[in-house]
SERO-4910 file (N, C-alpha, C, O; in steps of 0.05 Angstrom, whole numbers):
BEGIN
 pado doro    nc1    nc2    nc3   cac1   cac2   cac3    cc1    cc2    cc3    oc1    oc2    oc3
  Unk    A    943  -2116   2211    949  -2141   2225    973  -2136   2243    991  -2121   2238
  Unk    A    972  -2155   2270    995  -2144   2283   1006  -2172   2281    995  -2193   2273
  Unk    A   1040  -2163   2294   1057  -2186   2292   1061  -2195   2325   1075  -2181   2340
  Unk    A   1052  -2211   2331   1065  -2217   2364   1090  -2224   2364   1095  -2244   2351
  Unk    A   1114  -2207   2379   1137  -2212   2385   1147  -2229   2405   1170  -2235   2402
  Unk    A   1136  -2238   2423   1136  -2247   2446   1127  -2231   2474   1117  -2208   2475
  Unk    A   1130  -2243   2489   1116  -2234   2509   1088  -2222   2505   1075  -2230   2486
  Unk    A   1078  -2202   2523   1055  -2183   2511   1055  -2155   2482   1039  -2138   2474
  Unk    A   1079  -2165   2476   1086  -2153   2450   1079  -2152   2424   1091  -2163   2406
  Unk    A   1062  -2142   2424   1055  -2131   2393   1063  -2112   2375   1073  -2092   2385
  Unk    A   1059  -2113   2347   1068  -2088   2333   1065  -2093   2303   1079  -2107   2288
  Unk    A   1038  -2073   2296   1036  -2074   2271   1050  -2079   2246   1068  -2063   2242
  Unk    A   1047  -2096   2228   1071  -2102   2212   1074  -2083   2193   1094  -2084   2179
  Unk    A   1053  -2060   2191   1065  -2038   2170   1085  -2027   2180   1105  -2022   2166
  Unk    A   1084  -2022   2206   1109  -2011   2224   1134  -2026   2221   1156  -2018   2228
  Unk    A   1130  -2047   2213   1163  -2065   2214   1180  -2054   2205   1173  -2047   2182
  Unk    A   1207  -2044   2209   1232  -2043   2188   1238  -2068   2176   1232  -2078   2155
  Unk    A   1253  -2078   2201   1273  -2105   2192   1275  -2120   2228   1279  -2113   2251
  Unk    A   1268  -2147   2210   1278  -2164   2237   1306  -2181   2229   1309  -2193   2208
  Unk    A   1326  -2179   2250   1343  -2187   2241   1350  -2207   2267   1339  -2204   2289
  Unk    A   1369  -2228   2260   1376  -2240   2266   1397  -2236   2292   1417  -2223   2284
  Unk    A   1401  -2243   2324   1418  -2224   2337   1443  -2239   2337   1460  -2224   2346
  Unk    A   1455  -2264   2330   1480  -2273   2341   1488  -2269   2312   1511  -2261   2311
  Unk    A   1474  -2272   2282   1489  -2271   2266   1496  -2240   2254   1515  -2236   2239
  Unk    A   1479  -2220   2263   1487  -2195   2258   1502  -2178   2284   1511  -2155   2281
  Unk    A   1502  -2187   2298   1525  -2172   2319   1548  -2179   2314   1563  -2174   2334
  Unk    A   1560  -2189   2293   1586  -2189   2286   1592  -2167   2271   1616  -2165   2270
  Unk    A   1581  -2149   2258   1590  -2120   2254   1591  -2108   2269   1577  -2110   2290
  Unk    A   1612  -2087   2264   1614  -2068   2287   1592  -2049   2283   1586  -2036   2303
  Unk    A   1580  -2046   2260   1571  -2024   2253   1524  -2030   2266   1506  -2014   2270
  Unk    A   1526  -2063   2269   1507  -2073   2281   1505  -2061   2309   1491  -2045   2320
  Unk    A   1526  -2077   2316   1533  -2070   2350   1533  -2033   2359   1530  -2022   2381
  Unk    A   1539  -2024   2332   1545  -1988   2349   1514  -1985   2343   1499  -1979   2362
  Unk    A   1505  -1990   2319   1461  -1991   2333   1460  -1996   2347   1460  -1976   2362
  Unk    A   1458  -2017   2360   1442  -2023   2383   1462  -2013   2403   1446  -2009   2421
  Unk    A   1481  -2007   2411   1489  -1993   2426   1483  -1961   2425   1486  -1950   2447
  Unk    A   1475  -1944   2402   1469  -1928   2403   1434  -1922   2412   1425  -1903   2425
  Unk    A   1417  -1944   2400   1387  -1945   2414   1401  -1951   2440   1384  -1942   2456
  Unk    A   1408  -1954   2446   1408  -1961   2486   1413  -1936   2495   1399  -1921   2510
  Unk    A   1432  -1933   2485   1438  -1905   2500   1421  -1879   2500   1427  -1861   2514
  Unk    A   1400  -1879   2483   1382  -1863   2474   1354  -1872   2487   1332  -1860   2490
  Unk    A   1361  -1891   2493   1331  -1900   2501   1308  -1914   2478   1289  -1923   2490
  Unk    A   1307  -1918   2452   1298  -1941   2434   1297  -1968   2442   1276  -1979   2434
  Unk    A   1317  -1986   2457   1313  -2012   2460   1292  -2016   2476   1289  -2001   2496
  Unk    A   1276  -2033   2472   1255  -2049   2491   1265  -2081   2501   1261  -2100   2487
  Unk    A   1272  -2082   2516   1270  -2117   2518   1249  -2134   2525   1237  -2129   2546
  Unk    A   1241  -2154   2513   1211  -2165   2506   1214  -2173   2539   1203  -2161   2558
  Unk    A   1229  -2194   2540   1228  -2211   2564   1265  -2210   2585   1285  -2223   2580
  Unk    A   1261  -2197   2600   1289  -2192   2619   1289  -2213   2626   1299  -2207   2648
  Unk    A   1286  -2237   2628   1300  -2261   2641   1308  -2286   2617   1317  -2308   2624
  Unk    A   1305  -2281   2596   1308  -2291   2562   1324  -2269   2551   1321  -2245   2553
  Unk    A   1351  -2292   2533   1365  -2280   2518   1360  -2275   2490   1360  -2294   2475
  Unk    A   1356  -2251   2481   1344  -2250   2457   1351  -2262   2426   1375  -2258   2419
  Unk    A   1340  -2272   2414   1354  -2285   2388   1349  -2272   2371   1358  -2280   2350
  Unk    A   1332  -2243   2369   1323  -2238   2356   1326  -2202   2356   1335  -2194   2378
  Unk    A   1320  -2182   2338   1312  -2149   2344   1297  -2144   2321   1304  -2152   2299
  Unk    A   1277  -2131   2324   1258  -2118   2304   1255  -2088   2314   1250  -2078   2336
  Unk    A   1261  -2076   2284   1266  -2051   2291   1236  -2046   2278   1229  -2061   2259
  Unk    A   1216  -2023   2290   1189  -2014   2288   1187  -1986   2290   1205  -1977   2305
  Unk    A   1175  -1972   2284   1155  -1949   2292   1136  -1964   2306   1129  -1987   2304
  Unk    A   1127  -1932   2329   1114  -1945   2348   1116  -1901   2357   1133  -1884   2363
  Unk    A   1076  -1906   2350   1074  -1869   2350   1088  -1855   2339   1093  -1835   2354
  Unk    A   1100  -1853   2319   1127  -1831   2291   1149  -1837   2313   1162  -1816   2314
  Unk    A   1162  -1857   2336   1185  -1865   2342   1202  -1892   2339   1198  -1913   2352
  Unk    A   1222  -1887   2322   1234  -1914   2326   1236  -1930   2347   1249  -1920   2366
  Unk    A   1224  -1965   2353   1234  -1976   2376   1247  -1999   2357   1241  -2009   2335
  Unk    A   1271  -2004   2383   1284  -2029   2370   1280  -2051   2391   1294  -2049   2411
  Unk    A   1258  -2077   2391   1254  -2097   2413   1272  -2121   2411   1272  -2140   2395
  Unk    A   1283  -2117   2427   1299  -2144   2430   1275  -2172   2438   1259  -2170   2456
  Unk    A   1278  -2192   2425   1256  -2210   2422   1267  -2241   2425   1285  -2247   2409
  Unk    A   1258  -2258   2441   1269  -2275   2449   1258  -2303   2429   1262  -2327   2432
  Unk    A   1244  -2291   2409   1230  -2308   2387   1251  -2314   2367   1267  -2297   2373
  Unk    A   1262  -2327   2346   1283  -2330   2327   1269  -2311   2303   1246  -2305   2300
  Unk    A   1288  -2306   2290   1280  -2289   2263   1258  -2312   2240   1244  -2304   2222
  Unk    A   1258  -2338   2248   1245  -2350   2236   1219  -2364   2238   1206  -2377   2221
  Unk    A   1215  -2358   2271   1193  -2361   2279   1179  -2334   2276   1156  -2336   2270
  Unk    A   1187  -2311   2280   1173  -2290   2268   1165  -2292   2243   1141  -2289   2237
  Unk    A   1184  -2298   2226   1169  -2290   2201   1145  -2311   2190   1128  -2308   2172
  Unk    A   1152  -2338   2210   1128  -2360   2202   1104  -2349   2207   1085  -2350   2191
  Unk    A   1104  -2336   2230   1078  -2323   2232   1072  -2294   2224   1049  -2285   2227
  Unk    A   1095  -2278   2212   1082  -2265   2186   1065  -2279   2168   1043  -2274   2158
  Unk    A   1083  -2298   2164   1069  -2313   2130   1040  -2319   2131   1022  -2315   2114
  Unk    A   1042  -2330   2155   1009  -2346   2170    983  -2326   2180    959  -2330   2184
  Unk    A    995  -2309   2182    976  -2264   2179    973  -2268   2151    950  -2271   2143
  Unk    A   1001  -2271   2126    987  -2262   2109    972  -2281   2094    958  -2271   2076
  Unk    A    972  -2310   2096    956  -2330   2081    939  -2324   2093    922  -2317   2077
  Unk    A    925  -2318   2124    899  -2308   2133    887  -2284   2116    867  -2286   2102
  Unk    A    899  -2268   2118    897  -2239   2112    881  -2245   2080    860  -2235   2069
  Unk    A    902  -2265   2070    882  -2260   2032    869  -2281   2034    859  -2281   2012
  Unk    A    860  -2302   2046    838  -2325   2041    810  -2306   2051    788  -2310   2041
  Unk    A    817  -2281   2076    794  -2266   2085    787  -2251   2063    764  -2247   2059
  Unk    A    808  -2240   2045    798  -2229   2019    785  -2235   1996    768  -2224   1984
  Unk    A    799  -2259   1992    780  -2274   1976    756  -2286   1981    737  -2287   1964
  Unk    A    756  -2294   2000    724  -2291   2020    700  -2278   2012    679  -2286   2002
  Unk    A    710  -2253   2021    694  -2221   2031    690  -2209   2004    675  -2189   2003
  Unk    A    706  -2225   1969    708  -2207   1951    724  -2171   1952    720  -2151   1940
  Unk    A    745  -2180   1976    768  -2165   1971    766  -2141   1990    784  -2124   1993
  Unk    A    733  -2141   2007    732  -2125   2032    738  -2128   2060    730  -2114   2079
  Unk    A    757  -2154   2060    771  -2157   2090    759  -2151   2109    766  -2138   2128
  Unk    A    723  -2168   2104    712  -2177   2125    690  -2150   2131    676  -2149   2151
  Unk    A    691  -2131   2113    668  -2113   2108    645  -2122   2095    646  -2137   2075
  Unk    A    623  -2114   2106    598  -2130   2076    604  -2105   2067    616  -2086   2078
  Unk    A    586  -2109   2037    590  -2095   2012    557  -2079   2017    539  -2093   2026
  Unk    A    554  -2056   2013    526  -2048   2012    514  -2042   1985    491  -2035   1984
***
């Protein structure tokens, strides 16, 4: 299942690290030297350049870390995690646990 970040942004949620929150975790320094160190490396994505992000989800994406800055709140992401996974198991319980495979 993928997670829409915003914009045309997607990204599988097995790939997720951690979505974190951006105004309440940039008060470490140790926050801020990540994402200053993805920049400087080239890892950051920014979802939408004209939106300030509230948000970063750090992902794999091809065996490379990306870190997307996301203009979605950490809590609107995860609503619609939750709403993938109440889909995800009502399709299982459905299908008898083949997520939308018939059974032969």
């Amino acid at each position: 299942m993928f997670l829409h970040l915003g914009g045309d942004e997607i990204v599988h949620v097995k790939d997720i690290v951690v979505m974190m929150d951006m105004e309440k975790t940039t008060i470490s320094a140790i926050t801020r030297e990540f994402l200053r160190t993805g920049e400087e490396e080239g890892f950051i994505k920014t979802i939408l350049e004209d939106e300030i992000p509230k948000s970063f989800v750090v992902a794999y994406k091809n065996c490379m870390q990306v870190i997307y800055l996301s203009p979605l709140s950490v809590s609107t992401l995860y609503r619609r995690y939750k709403k993938l996974e109440t889909m995800r198991k009502k399709s299982k319980e459905r299908n008898g646990g083949t997520l939308g495979c018939q059974k032969t």
